[in-house]
PDB file of N, CA, C and O in Angstrom, chain B, residues numbered from 101:
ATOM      1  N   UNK B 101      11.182  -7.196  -9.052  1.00  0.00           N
ATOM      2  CA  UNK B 101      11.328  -6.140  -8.080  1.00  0.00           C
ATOM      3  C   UNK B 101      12.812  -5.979  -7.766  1.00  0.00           C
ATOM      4  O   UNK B 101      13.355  -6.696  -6.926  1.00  0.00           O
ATOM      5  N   UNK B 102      13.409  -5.116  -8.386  1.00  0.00           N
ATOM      6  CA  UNK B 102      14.845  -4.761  -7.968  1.00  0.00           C
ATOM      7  C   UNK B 102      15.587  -4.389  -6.699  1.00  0.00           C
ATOM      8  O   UNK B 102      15.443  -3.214  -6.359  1.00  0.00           O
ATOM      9  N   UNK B 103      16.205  -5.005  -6.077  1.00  0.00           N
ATOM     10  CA  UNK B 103      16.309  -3.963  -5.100  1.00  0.00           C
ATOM     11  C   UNK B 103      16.905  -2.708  -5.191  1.00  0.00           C
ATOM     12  O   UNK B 103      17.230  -2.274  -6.296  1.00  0.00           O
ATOM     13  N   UNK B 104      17.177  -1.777  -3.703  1.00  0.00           N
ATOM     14  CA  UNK B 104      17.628  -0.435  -3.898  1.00  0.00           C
ATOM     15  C   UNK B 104      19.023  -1.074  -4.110  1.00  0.00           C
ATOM     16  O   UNK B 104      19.335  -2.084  -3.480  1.00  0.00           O
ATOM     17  N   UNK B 105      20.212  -0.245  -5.364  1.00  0.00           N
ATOM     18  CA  UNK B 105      21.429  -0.096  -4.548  1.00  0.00           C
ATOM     19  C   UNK B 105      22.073  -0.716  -3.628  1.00  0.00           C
ATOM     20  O   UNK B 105      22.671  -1.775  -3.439  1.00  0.00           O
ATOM     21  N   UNK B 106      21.593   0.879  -2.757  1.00  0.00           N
ATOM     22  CA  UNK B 106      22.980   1.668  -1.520  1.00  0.00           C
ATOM     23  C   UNK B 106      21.751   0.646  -0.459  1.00  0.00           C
ATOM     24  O   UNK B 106      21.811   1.296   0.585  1.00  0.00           O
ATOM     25  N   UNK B 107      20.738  -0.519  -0.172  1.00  0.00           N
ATOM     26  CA  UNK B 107      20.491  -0.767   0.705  1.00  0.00           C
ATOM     27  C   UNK B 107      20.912  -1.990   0.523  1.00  0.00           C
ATOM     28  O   UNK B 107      20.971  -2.518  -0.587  1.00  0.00           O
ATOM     29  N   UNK B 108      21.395  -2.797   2.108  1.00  0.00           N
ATOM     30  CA  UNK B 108      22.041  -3.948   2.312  1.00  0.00           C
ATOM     31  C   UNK B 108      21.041  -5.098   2.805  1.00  0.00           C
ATOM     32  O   UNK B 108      21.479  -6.213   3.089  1.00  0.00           O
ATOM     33  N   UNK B 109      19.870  -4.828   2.882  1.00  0.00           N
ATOM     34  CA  UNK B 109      18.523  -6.189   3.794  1.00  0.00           C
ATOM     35  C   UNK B 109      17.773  -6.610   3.139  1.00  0.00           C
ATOM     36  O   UNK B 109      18.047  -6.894   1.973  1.00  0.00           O
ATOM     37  N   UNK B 110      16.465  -6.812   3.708  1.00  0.00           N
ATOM     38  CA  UNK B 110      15.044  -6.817   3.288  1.00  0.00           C
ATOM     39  C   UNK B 110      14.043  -6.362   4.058  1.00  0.00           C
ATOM     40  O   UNK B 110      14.473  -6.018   5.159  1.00  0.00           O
ATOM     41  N   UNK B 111      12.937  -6.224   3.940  1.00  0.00           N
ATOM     42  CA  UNK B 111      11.930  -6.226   4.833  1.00  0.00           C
ATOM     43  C   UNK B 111      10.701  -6.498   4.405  1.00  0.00           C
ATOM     44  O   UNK B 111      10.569  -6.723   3.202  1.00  0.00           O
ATOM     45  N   UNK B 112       9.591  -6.539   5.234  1.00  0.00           N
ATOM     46  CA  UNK B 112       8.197  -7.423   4.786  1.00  0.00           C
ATOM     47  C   UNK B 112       7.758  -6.106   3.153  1.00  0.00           C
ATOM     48  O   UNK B 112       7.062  -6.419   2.187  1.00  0.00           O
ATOM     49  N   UNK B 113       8.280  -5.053   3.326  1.00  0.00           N
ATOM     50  CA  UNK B 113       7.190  -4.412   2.807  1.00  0.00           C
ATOM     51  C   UNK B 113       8.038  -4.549   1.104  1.00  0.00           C
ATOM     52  O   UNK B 113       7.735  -3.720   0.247  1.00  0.00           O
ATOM     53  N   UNK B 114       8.948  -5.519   0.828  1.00  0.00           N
ATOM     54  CA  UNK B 114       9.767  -6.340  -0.221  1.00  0.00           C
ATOM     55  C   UNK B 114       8.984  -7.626  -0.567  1.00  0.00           C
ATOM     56  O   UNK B 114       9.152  -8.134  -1.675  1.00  0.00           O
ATOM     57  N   UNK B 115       8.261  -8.095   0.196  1.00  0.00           N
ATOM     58  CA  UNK B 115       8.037  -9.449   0.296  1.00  0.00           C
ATOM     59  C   UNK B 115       6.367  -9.646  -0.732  1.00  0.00           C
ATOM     60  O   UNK B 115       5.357  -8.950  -0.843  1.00  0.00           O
ATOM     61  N   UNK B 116       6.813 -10.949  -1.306  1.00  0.00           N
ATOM     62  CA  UNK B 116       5.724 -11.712  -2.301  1.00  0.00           C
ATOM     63  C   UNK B 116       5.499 -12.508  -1.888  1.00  0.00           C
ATOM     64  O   UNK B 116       6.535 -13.110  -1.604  1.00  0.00           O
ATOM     65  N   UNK B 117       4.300 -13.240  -1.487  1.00  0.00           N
ATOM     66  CA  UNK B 117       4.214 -14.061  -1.006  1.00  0.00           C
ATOM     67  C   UNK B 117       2.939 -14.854  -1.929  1.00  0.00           C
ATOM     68  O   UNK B 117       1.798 -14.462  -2.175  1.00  0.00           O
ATOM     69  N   UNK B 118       3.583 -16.008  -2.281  1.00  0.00           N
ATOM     70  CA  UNK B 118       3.200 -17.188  -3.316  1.00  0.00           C
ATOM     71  C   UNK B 118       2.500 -18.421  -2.543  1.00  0.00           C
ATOM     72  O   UNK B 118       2.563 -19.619  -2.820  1.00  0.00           O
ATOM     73  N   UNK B 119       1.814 -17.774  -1.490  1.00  0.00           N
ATOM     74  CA  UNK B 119       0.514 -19.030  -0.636  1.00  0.00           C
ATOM     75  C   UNK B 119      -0.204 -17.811  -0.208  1.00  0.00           C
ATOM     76  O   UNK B 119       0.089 -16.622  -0.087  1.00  0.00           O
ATOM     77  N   UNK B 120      -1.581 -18.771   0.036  1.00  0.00           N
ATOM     78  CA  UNK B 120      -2.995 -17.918   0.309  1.00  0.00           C
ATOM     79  C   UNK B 120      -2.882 -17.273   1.462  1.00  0.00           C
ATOM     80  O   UNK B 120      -2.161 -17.754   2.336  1.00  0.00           O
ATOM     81  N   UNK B 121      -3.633 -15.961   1.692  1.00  0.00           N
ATOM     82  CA  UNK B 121      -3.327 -15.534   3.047  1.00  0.00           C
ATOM     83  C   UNK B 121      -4.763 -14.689   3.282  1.00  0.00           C
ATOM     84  O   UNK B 121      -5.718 -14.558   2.518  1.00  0.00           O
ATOM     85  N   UNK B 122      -4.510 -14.094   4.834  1.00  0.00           N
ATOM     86  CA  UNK B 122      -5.561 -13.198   4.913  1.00  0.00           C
ATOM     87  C   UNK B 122      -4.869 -12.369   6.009  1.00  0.00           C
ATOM     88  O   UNK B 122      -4.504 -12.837   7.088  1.00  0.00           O
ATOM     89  N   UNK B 123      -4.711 -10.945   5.575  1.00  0.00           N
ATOM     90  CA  UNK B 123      -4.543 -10.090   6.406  1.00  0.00           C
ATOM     91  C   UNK B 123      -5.599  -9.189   6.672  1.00  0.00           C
ATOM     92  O   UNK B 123      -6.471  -8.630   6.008  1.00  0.00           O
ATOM     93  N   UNK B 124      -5.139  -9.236   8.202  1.00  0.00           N
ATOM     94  CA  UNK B 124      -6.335  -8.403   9.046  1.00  0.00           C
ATOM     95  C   UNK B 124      -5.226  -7.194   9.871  1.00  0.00           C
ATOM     96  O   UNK B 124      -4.128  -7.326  10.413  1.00  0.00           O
ATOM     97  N   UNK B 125      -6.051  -6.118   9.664  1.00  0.00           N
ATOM     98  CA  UNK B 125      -5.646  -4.910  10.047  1.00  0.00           C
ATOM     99  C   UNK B 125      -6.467  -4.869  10.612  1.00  0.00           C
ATOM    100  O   UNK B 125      -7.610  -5.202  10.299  1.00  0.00           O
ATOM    101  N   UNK B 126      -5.724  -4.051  12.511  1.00  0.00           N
ATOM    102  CA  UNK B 126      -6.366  -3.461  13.432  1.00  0.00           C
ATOM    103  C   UNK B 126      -6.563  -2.011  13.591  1.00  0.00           C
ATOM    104  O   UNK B 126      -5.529  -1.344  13.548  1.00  0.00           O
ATOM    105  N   UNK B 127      -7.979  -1.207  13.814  1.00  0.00           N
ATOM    106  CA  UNK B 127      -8.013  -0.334  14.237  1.00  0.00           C
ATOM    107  C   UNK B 127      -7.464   0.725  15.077  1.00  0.00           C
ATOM    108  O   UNK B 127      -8.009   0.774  16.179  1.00  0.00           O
ATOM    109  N   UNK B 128      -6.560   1.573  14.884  1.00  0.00           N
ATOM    110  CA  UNK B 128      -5.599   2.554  15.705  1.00  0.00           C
ATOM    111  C   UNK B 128      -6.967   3.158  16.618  1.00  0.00           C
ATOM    112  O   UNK B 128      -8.154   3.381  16.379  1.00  0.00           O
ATOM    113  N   UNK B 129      -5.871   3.298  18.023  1.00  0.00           N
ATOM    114  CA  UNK B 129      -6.673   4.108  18.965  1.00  0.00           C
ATOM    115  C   UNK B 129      -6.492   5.982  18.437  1.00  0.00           C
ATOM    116  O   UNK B 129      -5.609   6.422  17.701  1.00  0.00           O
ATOM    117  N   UNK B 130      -7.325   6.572  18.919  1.00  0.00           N
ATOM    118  CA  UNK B 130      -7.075   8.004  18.599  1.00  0.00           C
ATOM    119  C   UNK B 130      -5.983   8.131  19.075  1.00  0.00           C
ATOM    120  O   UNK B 130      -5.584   7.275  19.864  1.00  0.00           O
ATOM    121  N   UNK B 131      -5.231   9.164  18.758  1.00  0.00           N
ATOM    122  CA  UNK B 131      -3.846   9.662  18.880  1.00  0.00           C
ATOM    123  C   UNK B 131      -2.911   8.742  18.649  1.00  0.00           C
ATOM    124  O   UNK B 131      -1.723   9.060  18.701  1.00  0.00           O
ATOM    125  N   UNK B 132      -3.316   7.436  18.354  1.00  0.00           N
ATOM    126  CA  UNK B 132      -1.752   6.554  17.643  1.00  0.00           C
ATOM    127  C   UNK B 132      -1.361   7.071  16.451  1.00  0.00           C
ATOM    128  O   UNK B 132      -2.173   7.831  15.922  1.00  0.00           O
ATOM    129  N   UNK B 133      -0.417   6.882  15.926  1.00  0.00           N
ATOM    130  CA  UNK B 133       0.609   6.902  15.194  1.00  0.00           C
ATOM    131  C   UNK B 133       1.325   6.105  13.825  1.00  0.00           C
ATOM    132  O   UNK B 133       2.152   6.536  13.021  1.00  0.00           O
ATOM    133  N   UNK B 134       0.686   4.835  13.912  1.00  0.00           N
ATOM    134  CA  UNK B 134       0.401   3.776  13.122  1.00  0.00           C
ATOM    135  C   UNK B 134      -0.882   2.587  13.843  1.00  0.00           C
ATOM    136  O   UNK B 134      -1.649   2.447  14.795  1.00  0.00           O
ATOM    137  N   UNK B 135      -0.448   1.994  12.691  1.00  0.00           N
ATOM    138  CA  UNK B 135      -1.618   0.880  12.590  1.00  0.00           C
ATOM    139  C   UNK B 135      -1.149  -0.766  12.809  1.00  0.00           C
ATOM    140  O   UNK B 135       0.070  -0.890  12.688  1.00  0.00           O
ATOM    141  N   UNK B 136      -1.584  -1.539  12.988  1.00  0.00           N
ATOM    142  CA  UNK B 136      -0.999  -2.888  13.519  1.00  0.00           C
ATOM    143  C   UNK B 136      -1.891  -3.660  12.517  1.00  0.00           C
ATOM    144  O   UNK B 136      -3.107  -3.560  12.352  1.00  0.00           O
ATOM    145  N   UNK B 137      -0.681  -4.731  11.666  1.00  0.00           N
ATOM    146  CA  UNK B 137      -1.456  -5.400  10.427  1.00  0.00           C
ATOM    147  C   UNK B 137      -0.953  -7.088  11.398  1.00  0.00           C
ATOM    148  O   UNK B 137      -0.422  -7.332  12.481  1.00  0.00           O
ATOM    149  N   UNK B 138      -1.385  -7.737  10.485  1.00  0.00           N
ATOM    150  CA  UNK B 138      -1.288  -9.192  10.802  1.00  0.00           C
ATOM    151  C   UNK B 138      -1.553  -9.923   9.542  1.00  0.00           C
ATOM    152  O   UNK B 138      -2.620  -9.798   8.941  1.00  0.00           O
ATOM    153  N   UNK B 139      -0.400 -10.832   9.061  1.00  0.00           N
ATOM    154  CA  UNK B 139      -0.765 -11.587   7.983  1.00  0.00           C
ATOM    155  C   UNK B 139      -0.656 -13.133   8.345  1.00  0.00           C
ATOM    156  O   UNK B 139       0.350 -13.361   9.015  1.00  0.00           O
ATOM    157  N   UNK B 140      -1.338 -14.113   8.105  1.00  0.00           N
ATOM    158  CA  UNK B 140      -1.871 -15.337   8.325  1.00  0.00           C
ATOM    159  C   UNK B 140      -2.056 -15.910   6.827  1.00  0.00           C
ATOM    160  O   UNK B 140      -2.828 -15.470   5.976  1.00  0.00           O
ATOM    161  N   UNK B 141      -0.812 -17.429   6.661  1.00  0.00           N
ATOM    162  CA  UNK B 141      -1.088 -17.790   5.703  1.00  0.00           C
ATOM    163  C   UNK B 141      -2.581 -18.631   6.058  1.00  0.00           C
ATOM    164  O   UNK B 141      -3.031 -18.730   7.200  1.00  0.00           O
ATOM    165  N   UNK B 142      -3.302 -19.266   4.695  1.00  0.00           N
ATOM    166  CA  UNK B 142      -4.218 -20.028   4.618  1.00  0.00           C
ATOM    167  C   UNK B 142      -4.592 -21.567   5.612  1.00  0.00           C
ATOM    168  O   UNK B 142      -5.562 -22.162   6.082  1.00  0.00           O
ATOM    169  N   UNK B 143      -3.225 -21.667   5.533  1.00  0.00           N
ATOM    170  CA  UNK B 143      -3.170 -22.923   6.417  1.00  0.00           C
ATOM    171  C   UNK B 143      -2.591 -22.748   7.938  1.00  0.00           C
ATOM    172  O   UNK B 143      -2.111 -23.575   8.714  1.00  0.00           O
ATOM    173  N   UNK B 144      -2.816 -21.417   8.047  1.00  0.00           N
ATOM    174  CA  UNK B 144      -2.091 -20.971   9.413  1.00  0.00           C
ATOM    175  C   UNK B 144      -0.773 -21.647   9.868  1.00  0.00           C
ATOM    176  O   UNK B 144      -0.709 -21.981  11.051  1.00  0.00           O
ATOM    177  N   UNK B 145       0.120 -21.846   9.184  1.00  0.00           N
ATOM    178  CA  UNK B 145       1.676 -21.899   9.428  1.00  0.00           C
ATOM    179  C   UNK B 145       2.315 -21.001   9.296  1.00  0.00           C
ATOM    180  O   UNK B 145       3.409 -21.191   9.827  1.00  0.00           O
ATOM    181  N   UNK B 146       2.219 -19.926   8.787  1.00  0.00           N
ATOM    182  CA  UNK B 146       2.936 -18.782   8.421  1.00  0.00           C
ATOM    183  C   UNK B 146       2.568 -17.685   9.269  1.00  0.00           C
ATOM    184  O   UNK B 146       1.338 -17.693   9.318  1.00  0.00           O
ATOM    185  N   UNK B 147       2.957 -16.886   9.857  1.00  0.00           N
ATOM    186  CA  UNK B 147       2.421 -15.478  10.037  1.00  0.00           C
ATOM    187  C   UNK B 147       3.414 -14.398  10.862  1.00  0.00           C
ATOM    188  O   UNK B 147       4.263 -14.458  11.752  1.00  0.00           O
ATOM    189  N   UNK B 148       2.776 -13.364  10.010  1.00  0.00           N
ATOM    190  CA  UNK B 148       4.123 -12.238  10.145  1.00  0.00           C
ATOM    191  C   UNK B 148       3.072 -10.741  10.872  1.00  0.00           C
ATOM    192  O   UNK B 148       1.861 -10.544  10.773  1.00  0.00           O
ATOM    193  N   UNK B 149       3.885 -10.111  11.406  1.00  0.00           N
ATOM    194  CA  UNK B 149       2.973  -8.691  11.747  1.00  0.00           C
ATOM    195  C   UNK B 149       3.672  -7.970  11.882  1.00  0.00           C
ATOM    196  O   UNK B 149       4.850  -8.243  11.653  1.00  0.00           O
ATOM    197  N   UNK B 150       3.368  -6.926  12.240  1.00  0.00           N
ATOM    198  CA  UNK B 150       4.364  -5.415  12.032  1.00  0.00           C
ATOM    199  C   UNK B 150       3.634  -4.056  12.241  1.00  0.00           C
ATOM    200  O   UNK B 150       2.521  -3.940  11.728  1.00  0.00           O
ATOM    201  N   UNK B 151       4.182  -2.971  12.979  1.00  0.00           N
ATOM    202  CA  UNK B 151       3.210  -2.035  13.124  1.00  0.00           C
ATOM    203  C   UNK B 151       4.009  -0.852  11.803  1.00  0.00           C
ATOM    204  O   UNK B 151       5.161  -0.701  11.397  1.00  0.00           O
ATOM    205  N   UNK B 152       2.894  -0.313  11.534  1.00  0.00           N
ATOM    206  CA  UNK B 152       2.838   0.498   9.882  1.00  0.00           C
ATOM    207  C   UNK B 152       2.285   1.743  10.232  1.00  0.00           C
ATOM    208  O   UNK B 152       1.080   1.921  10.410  1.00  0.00           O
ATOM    209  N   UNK B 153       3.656   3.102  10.387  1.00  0.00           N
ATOM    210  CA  UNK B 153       3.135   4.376  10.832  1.00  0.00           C
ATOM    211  C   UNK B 153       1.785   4.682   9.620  1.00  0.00           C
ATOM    212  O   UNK B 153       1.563   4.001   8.618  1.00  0.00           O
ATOM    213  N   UNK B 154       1.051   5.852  10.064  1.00  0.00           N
ATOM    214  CA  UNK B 154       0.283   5.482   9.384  1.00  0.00           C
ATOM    215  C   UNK B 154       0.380   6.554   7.599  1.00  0.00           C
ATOM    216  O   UNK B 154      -0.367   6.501   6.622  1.00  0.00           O
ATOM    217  N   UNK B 155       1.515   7.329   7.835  1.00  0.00           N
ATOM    218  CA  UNK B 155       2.248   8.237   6.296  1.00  0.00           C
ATOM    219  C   UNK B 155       2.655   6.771   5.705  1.00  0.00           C
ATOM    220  O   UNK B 155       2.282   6.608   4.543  1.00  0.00           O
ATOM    221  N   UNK B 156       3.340   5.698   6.284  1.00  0.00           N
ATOM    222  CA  UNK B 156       3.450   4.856   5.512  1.00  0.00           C
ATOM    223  C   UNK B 156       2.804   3.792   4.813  1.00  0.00           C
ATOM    224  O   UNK B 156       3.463   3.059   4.076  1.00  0.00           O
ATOM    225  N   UNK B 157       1.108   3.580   5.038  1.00  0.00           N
ATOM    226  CA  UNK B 157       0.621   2.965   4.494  1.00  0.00           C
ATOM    227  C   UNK B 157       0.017   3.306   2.599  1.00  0.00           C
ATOM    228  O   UNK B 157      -0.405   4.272   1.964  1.00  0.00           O
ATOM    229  N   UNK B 158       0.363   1.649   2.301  1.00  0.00           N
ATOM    230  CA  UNK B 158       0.151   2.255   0.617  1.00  0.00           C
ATOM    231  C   UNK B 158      -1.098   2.315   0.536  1.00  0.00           C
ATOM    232  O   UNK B 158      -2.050   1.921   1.209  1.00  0.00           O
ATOM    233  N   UNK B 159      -0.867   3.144  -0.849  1.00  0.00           N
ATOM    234  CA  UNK B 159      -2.294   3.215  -1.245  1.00  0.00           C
ATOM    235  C   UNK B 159      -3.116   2.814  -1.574  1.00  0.00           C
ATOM    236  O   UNK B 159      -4.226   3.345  -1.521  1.00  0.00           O
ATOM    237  N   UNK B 160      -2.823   1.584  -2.095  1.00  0.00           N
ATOM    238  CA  UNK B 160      -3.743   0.452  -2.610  1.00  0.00           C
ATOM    239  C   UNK B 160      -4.609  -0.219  -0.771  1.00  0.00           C
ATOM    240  O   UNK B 160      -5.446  -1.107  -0.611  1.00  0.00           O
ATOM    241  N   UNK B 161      -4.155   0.378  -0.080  1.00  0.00           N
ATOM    242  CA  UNK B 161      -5.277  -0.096   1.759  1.00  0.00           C
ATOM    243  C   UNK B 161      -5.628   1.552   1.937  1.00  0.00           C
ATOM    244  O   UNK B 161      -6.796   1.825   2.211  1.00  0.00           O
ATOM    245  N   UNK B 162      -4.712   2.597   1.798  1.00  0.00           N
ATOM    246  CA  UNK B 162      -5.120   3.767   2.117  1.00  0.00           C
ATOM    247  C   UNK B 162      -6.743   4.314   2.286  1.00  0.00           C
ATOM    248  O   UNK B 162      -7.386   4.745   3.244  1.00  0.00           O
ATOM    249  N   UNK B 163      -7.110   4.022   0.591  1.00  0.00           N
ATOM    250  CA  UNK B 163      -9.030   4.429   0.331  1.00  0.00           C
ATOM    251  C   UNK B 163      -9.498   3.532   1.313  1.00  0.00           C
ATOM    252  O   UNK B 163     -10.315   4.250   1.890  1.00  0.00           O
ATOM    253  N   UNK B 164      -9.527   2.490   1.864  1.00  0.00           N
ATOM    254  CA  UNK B 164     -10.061   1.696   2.690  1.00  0.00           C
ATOM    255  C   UNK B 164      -9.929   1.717   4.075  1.00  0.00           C
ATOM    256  O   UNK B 164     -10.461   0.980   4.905  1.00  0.00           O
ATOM    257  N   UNK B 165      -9.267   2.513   4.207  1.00  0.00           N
ATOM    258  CA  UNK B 165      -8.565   2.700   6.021  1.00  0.00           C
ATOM    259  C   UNK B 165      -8.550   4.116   6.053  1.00  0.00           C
ATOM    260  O   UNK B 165      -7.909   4.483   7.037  1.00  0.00           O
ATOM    261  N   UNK B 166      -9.063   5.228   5.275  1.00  0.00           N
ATOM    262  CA  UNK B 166      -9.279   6.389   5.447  1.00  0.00           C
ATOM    263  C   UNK B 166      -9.730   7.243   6.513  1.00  0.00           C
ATOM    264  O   UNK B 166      -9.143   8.251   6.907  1.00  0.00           O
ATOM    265  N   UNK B 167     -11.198   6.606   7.115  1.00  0.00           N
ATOM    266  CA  UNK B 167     -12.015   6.708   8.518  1.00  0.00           C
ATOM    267  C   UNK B 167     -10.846   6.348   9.641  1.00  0.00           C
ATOM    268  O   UNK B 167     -10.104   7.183  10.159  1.00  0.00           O
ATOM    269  N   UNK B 168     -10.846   5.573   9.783  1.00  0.00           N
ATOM    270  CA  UNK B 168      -9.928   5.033  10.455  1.00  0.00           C
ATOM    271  C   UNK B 168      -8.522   6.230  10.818  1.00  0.00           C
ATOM    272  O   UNK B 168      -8.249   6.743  11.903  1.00  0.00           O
ATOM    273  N   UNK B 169      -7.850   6.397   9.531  1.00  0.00           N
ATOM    274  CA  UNK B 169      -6.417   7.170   9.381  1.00  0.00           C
ATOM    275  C   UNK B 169      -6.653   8.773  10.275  1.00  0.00           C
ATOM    276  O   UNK B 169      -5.889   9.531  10.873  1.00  0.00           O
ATOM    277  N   UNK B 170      -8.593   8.767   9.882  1.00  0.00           N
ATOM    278  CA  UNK B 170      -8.973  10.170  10.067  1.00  0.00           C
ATOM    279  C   UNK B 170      -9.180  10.171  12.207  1.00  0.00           C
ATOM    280  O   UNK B 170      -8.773  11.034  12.985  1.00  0.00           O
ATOM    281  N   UNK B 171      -9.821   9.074  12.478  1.00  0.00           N
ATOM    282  CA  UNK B 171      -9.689   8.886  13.817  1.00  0.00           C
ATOM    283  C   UNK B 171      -8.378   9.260  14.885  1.00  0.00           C
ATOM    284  O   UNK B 171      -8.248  10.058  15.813  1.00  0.00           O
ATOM    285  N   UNK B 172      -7.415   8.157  14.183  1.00  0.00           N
ATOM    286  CA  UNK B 172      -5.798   7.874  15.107  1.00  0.00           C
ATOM    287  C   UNK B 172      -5.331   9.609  14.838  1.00  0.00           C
ATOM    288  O   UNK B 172      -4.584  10.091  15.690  1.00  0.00           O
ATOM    289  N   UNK B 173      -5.737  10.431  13.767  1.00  0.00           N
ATOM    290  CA  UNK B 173      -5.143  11.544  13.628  1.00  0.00           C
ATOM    291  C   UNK B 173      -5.694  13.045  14.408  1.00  0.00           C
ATOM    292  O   UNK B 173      -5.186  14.161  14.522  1.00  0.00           O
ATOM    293  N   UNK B 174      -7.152  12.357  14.917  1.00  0.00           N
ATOM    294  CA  UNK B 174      -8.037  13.436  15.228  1.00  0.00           C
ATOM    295  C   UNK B 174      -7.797  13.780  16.676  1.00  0.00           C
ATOM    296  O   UNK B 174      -8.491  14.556  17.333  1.00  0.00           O
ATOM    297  N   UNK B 175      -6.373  12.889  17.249  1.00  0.00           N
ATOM    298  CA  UNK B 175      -6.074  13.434  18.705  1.00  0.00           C
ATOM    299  C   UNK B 175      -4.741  13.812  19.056  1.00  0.00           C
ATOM    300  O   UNK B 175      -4.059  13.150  18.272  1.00  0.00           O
ATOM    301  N   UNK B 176      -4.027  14.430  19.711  1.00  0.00           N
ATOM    302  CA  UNK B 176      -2.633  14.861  20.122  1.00  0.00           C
ATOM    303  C   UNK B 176      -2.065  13.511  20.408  1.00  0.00           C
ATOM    304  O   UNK B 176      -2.540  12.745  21.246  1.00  0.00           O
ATOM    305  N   UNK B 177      -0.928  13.242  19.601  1.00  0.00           N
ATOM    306  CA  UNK B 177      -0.163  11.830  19.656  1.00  0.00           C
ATOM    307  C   UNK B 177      -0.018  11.455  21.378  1.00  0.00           C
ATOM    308  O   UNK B 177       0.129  12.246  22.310  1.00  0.00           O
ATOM    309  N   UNK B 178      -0.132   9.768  21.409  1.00  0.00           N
ATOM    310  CA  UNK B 178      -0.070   9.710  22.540  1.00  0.00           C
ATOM    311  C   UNK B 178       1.277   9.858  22.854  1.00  0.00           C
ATOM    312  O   UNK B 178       2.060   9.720  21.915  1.00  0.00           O
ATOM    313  N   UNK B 179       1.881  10.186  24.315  1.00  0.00           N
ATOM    314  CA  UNK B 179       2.805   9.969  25.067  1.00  0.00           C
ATOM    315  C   UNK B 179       3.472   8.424  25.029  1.00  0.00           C
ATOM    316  O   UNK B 179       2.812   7.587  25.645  1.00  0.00           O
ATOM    317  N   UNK B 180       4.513   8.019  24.477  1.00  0.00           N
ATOM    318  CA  UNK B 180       4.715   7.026  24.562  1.00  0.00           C
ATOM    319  C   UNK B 180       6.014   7.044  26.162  1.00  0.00           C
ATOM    320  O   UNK B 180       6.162   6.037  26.854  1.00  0.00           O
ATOM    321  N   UNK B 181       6.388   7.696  26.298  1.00  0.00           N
ATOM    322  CA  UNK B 181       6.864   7.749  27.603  1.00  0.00           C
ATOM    323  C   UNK B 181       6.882   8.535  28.678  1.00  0.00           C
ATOM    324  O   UNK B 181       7.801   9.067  29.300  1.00  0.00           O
ATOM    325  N   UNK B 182       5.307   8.522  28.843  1.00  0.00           N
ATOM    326  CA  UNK B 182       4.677   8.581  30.295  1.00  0.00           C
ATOM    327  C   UNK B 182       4.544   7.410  31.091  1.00  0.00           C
ATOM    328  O   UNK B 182       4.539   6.238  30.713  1.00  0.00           O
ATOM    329  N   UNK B 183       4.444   7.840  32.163  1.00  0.00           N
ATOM    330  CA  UNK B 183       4.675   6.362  33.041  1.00  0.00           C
ATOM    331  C   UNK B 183       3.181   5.563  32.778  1.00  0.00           C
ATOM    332  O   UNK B 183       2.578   5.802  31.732  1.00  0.00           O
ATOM    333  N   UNK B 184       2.720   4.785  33.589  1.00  0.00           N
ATOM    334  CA  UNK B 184       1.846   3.465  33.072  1.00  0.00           C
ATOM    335  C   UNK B 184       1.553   4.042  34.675  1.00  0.00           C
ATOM    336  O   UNK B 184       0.724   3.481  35.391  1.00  0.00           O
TER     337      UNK B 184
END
């Protein structure tokens, strides 16, 4: 996996990971915006998470999170800065 170039980092969505794992993806509320994953190695020492707008999820989870993609999209984005 090469990296880009003109980019100077990394990030998870670069990452191979060579121990067992299980990621669990959470259900977006209507009108969110992305989706909230969670990865857990096998032996639970490891674990990483990250929220994943939802244009950016690949396609290889896409067919599987479709219902779902169709929900978070089926409402006017929430307000993220309205008061509480």
């Amino acid at each position: 996996m090469p990296p880009e170039l003109d980019y100077d980092g990394s990030s998870s969505g670069w990452a191979v990971h060579n121990f067992g794992y299980r990621l669990r993806i959470y259900q977006p509320a209507p009108g969110d915006r992305s989706i909230m994953w969670d990865l857990v190695s096998a032996d639970r020492r490891k674990r990483s998470g990250t929220s994943v707008p939802l244009d950016d999820i690949p396609d290889m989870f896409r067919a599987h999170l479709q219902d779902w993609i169709a929900v978070a999209q089926s409402q006017p984005p929430k307000d993220t800065n309205a008061p509480k």
